[in-house]
TORZAKOL-235828 format. One record per residue (C-alpha): residue number from 1; x, y, z. Coordinates in pm, 1 decimal, decimal comma. Layout:
residues N
<site resi="NUM" east="X" north="Y" up="Z"/>
...
//
This chain:
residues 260
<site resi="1" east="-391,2" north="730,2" up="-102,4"/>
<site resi="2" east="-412,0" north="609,0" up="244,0"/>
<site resi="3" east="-614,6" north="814,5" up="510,0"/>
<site resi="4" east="-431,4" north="840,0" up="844,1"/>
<site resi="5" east="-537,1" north="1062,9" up="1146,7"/>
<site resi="6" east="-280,1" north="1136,4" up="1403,8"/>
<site resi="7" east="-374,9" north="1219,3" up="1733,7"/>
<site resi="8" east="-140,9" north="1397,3" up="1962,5"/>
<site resi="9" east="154,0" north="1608,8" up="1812,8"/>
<site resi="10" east="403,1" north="1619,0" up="2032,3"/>
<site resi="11" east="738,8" north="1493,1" up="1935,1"/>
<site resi="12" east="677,6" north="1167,5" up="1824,4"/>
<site resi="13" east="327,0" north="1208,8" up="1675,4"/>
<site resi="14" east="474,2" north="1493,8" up="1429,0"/>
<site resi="15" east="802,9" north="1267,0" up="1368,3"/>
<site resi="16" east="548,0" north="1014,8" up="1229,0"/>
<site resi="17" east="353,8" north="1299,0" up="1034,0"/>
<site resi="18" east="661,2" north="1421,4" up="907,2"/>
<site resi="19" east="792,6" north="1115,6" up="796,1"/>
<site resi="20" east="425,6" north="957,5" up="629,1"/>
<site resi="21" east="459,6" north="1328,4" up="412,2"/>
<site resi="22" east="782,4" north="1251,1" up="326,1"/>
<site resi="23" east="762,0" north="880,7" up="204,3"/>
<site resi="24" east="446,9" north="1032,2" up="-28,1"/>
<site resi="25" east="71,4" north="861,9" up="-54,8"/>
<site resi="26" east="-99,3" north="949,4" up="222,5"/>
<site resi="27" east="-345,3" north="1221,0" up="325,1"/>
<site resi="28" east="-301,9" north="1315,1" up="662,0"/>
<site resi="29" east="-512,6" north="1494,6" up="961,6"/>
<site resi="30" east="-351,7" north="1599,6" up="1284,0"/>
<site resi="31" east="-529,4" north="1662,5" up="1571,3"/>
<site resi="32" east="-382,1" north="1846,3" up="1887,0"/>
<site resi="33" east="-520,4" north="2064,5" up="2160,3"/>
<site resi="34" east="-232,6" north="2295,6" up="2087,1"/>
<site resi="35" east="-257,2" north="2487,0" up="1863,2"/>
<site resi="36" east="146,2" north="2538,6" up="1814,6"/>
<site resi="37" east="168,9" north="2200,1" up="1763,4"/>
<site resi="38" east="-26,1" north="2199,4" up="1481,5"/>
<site resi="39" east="81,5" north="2493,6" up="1323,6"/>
<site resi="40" east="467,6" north="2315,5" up="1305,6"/>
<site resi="41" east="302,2" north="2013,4" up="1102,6"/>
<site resi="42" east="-7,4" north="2209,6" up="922,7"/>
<site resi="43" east="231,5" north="2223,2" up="614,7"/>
<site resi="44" east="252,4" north="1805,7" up="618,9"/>
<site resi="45" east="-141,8" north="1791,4" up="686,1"/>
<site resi="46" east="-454,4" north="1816,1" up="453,6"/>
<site resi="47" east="-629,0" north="1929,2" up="760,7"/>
<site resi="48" east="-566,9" north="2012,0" up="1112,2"/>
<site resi="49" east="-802,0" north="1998,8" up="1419,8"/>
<site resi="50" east="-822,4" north="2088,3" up="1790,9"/>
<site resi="51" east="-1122,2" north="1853,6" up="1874,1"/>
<site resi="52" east="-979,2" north="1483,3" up="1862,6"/>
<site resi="53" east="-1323,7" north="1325,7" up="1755,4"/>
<site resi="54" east="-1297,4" north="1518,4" up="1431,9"/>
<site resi="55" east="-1020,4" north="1329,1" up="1284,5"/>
<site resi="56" east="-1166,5" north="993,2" up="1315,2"/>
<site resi="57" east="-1259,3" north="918,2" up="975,7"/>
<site resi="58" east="-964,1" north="805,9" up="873,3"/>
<site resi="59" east="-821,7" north="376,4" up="814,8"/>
<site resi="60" east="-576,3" north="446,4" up="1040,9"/>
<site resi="61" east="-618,0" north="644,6" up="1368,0"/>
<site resi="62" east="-269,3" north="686,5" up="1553,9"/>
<site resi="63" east="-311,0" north="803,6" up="1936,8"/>
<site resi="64" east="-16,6" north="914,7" up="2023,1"/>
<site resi="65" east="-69,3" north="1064,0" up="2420,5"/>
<site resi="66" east="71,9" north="1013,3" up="2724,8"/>
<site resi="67" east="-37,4" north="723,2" up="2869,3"/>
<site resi="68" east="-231,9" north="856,7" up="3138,7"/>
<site resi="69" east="-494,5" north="1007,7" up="2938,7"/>
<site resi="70" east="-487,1" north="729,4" up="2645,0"/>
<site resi="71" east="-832,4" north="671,6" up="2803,2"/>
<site resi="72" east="-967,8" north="1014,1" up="2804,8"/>
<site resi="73" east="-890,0" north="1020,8" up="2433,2"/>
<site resi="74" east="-1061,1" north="711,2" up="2361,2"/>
<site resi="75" east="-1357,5" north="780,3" up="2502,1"/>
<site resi="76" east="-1403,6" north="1081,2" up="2196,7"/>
<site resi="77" east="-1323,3" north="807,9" up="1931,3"/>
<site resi="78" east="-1631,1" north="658,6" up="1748,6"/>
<site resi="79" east="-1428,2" north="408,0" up="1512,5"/>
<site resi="80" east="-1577,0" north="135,4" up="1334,0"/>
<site resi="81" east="-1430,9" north="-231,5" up="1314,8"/>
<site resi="82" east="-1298,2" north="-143,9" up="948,7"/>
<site resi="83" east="-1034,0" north="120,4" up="1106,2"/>
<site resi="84" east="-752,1" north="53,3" up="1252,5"/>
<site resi="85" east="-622,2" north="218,8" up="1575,4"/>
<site resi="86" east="-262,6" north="239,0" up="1633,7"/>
<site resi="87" east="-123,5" north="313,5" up="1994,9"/>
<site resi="88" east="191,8" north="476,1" up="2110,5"/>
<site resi="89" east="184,4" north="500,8" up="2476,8"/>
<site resi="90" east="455,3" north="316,2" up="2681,5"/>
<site resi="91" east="268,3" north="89,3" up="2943,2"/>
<site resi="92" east="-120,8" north="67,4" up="2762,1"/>
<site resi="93" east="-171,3" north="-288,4" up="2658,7"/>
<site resi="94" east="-409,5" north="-373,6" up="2338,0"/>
<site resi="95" east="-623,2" north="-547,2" up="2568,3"/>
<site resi="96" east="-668,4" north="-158,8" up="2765,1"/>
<site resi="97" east="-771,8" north="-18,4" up="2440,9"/>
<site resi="98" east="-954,0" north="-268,8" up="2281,8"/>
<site resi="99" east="-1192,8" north="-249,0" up="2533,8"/>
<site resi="100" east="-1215,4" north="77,0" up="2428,5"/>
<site resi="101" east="-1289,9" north="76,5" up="2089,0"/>
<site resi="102" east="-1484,2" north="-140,6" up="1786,2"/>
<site resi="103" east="-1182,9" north="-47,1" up="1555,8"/>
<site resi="104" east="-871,0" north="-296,1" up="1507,5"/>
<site resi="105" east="-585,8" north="-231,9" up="1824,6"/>
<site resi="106" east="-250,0" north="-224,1" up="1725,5"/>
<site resi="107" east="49,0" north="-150,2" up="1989,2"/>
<site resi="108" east="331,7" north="15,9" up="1843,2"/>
<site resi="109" east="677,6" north="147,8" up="1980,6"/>
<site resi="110" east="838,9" north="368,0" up="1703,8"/>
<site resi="111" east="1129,5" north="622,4" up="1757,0"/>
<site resi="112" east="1204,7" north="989,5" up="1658,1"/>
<site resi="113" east="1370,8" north="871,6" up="1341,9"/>
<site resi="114" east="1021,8" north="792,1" up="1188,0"/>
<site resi="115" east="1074,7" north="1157,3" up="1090,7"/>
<site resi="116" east="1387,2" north="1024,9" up="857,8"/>
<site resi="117" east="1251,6" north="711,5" up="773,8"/>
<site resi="118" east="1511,4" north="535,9" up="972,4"/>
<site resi="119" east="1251,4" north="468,6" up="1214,4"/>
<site resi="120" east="1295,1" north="128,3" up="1455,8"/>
<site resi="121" east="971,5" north="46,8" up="1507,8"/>
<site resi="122" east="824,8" north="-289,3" up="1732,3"/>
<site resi="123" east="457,9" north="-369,0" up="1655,2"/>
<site resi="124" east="231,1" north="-624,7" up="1810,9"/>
<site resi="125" east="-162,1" north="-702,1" up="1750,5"/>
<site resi="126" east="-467,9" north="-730,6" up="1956,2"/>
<site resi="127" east="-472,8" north="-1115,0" up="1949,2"/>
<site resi="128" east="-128,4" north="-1135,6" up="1686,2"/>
<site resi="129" east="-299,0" north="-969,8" up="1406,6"/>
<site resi="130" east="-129,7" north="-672,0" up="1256,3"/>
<site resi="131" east="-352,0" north="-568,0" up="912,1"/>
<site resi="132" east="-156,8" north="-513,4" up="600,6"/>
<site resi="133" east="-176,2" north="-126,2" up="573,7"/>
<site resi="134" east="35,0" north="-113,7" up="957,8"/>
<site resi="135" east="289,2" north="-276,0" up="789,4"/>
<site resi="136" east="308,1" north="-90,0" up="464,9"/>
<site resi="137" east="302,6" north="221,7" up="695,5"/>
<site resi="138" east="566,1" north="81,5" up="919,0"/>
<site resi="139" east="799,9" north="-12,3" up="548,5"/>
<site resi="140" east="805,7" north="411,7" up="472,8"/>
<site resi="141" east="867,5" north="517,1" up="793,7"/>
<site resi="142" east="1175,2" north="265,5" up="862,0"/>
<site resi="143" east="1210,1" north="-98,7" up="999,9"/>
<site resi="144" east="1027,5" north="-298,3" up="1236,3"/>
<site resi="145" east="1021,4" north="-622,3" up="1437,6"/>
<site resi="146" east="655,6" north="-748,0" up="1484,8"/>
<site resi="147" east="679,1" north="-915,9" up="1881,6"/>
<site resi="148" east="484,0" north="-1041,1" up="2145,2"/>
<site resi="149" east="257,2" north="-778,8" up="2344,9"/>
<site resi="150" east="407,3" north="-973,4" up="2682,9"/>
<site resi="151" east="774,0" north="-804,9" up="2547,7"/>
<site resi="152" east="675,1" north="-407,6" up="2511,6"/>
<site resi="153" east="800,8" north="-283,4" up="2780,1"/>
<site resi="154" east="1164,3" north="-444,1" up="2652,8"/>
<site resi="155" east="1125,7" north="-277,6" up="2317,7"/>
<site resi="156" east="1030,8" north="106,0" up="2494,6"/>
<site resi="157" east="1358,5" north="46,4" up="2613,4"/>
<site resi="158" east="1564,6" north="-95,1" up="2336,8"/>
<site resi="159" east="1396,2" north="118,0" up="2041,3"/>
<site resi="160" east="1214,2" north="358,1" up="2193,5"/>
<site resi="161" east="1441,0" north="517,7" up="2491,3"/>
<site resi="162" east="1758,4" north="414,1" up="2338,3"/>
<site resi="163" east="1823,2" north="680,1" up="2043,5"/>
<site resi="164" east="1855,6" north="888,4" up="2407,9"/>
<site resi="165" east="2131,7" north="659,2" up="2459,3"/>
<site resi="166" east="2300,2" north="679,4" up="2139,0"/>
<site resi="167" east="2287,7" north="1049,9" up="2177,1"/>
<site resi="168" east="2501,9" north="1087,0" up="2482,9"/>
<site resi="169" east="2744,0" north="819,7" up="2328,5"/>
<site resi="170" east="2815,4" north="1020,8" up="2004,9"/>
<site resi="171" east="2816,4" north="1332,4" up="2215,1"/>
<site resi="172" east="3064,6" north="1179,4" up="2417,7"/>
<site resi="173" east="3290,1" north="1099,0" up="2100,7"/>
<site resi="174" east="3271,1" north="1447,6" up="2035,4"/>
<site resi="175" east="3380,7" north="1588,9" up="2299,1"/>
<site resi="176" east="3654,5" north="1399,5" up="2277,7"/>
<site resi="177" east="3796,2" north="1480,0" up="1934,2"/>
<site resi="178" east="3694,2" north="1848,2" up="2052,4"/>
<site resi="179" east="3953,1" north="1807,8" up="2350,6"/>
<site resi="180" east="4200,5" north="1667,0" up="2079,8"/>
<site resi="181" east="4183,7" north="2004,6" up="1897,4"/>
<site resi="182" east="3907,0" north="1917,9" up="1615,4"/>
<site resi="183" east="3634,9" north="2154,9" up="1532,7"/>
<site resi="184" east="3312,7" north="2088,3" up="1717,1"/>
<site resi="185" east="3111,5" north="2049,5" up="1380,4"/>
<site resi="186" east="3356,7" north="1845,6" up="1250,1"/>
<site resi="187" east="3358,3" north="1624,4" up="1538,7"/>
<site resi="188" east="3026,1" north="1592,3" up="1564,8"/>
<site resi="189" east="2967,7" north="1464,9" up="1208,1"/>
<site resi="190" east="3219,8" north="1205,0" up="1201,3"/>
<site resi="191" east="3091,3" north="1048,2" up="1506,5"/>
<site resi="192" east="2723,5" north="1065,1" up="1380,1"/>
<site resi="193" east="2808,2" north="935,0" up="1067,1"/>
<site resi="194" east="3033,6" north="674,3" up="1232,1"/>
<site resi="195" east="2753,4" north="577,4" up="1447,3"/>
<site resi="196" east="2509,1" north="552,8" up="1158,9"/>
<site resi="197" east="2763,2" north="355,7" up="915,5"/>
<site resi="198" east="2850,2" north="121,4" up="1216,9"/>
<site resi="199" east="2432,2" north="7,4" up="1241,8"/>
<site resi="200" east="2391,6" north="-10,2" up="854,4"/>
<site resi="201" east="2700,6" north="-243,2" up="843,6"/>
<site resi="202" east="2510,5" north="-454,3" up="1124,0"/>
<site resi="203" east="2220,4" north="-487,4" up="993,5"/>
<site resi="204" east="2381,5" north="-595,2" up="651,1"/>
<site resi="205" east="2630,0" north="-811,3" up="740,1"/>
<site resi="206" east="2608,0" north="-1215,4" up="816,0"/>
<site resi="207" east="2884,0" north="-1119,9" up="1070,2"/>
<site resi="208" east="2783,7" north="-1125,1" up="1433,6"/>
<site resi="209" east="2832,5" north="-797,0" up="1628,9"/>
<site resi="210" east="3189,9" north="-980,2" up="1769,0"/>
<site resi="211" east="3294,8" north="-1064,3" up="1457,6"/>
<site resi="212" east="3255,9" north="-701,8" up="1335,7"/>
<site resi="213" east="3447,0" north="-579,5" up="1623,1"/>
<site resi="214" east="3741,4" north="-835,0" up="1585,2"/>
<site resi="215" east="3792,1" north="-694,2" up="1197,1"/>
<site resi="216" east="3819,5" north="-326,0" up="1325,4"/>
<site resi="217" east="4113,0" north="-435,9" up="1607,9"/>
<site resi="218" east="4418,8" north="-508,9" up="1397,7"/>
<site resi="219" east="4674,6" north="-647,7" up="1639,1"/>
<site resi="220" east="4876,4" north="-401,7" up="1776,0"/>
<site resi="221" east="4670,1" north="-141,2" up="1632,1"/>
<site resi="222" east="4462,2" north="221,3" up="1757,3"/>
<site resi="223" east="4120,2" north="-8,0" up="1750,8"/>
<site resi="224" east="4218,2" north="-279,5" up="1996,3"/>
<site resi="225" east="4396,0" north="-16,2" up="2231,1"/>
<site resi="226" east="4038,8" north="160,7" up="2302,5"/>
<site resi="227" east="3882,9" north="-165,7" up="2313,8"/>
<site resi="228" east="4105,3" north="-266,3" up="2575,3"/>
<site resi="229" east="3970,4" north="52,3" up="2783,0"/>
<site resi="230" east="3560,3" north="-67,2" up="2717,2"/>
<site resi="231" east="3645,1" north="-346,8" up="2793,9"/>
<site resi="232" east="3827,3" north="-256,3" up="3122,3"/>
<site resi="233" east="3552,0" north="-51,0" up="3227,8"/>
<site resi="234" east="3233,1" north="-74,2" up="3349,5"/>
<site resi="235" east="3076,2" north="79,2" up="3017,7"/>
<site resi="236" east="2903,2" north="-234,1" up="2874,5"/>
<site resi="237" east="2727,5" north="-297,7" up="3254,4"/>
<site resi="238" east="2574,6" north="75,6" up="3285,0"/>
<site resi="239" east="2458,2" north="2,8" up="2903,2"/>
<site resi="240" east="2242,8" north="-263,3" up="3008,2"/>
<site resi="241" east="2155,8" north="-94,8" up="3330,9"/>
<site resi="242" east="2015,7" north="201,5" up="3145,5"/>
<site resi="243" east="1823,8" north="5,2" up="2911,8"/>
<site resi="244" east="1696,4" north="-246,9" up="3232,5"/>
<site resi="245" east="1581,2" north="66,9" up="3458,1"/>
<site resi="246" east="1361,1" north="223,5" up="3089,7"/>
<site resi="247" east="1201,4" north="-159,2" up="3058,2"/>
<site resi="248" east="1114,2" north="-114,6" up="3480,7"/>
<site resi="249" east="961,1" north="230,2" up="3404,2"/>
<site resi="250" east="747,5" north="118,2" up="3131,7"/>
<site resi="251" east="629,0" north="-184,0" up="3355,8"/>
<site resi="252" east="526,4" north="45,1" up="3621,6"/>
<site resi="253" east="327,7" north="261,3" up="3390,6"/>
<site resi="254" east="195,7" north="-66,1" up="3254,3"/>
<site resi="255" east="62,9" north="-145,9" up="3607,2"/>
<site resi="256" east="-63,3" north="218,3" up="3675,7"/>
<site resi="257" east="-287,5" north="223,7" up="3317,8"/>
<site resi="258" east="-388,6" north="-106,3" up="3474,1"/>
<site resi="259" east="-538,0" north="23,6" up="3797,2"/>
<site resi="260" east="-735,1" north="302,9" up="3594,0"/>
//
């Protein structure tokens, strides 16, 4: 069994609870000021704790806080150099909280779907070294890309804001088909499904992303006549905006951590 404390229980730190009791062999601690938030992952945990120092003991130690009080929490953590800390907080470089602690710093951006086990997760390593046990963590929560530190503020946008994005696109589906007359539910689960077939065939196929596209349009056919409106609009541009303006946020609360 692996030992992993997770600090802060918000959204994302019970996604990753949830998701670690679901893949099976690990013993888990939470650790929250709030006492709601602990009583809606209790059930995943072997214990639960208000005071942050008292889940330390574990060989993994996720802090997952906003980032303006990553330092706050840091400053409770007595870890030794055989742990390893993990932290989620858009903006706080390894070098911020490696200065802060004797334990191992990894950075990681995960998403909500850690929960799932779909997770899309991009990890990087005080100095490029990621130990083993982040990676066999990483393996039952989902996927991952390991990346340079100097490119985390790309992947909070890509992986981290973007399921945001996906959201409002597959609501936007359904509301369509709901205008067309379908049934809400209905609508809704063909588009979610449609969304999640369309990513499992990319990230199977040898085909690029083009390619793929190309061998849904027959010529002449329902496919190609709503690709012509994408491609007449300025859809693809505001796609790239959005994730472009989440990449500039995380900078900036990069540069505010800094100034701490």
């Amino acid at each position: 069994m692996v030992t992993v404390s997770v600090i802060g229980c918000g959204n994302m730190g019970s996604a990753l609870i949830k998701g670690l009791s679901r893949a099976g062999g690990y013993e888990i601690v939470a650790a929250d000021l709030d006492p709601d938030a602990l009583a809606a992952v209790e059930q995943h945990c072997v214990r639960t704790t208000t005071e942050p120092s008292e889940a330390t003991d574990s060989e993994v130690v996720f802090v997952v806080v906003k980032p303006d009080i990553v330092g706050a929490v840091l400053e409770d953590l007595d870890l030794s150099p055989d742990q390893t800390l993990v932290s989620i907080a858009a903006g706080v470089s390894t070098e911020y909280v490696a200065a802060r602690t004797d334990a191992k710093v990894v950075r990681l951006m995960p998403n909500l779907a850690a929960e799932t086990g779909t997770m899309a997760a991009a990890v990087a390593g005080a100095d490029g070294e990621v130990p083993p046990v982040v990676f066999e963590l990483l393996h039952d929560l989902g996927d991952y890309a390991v990346i340079d530190e100097s490119l985390m503020d790309t992947a909070t946008a890509l992986n981290g804001s973007s399921p945001a994005f996906v959201f409002y696109l597959i609501g936007a589906m359904r509301d369509a088909a709901v205008e067309e007359g379908m049934d809400e539910e209905a609508a809704e689960t063909l588009a979610a499904q449609t969304f999640k077939g369309a990513a499992e065939t990319v990230l199977r196929s040898d085909r690029s992303i083009e390619e793929l596209i190309d061998a849904v349009c027959s010529p002449n056919g329902t496919t190609i006549e709503g690709m012509g409106v994408l491609r007449d609009s300025d859809v693809y541009d505001e796609v790239v905006a959005a994730v472009a303006a989440a990449a500039r946020r995380s900078r900036e609360l990069s540069a505010e951590v800094g100034d701490e």
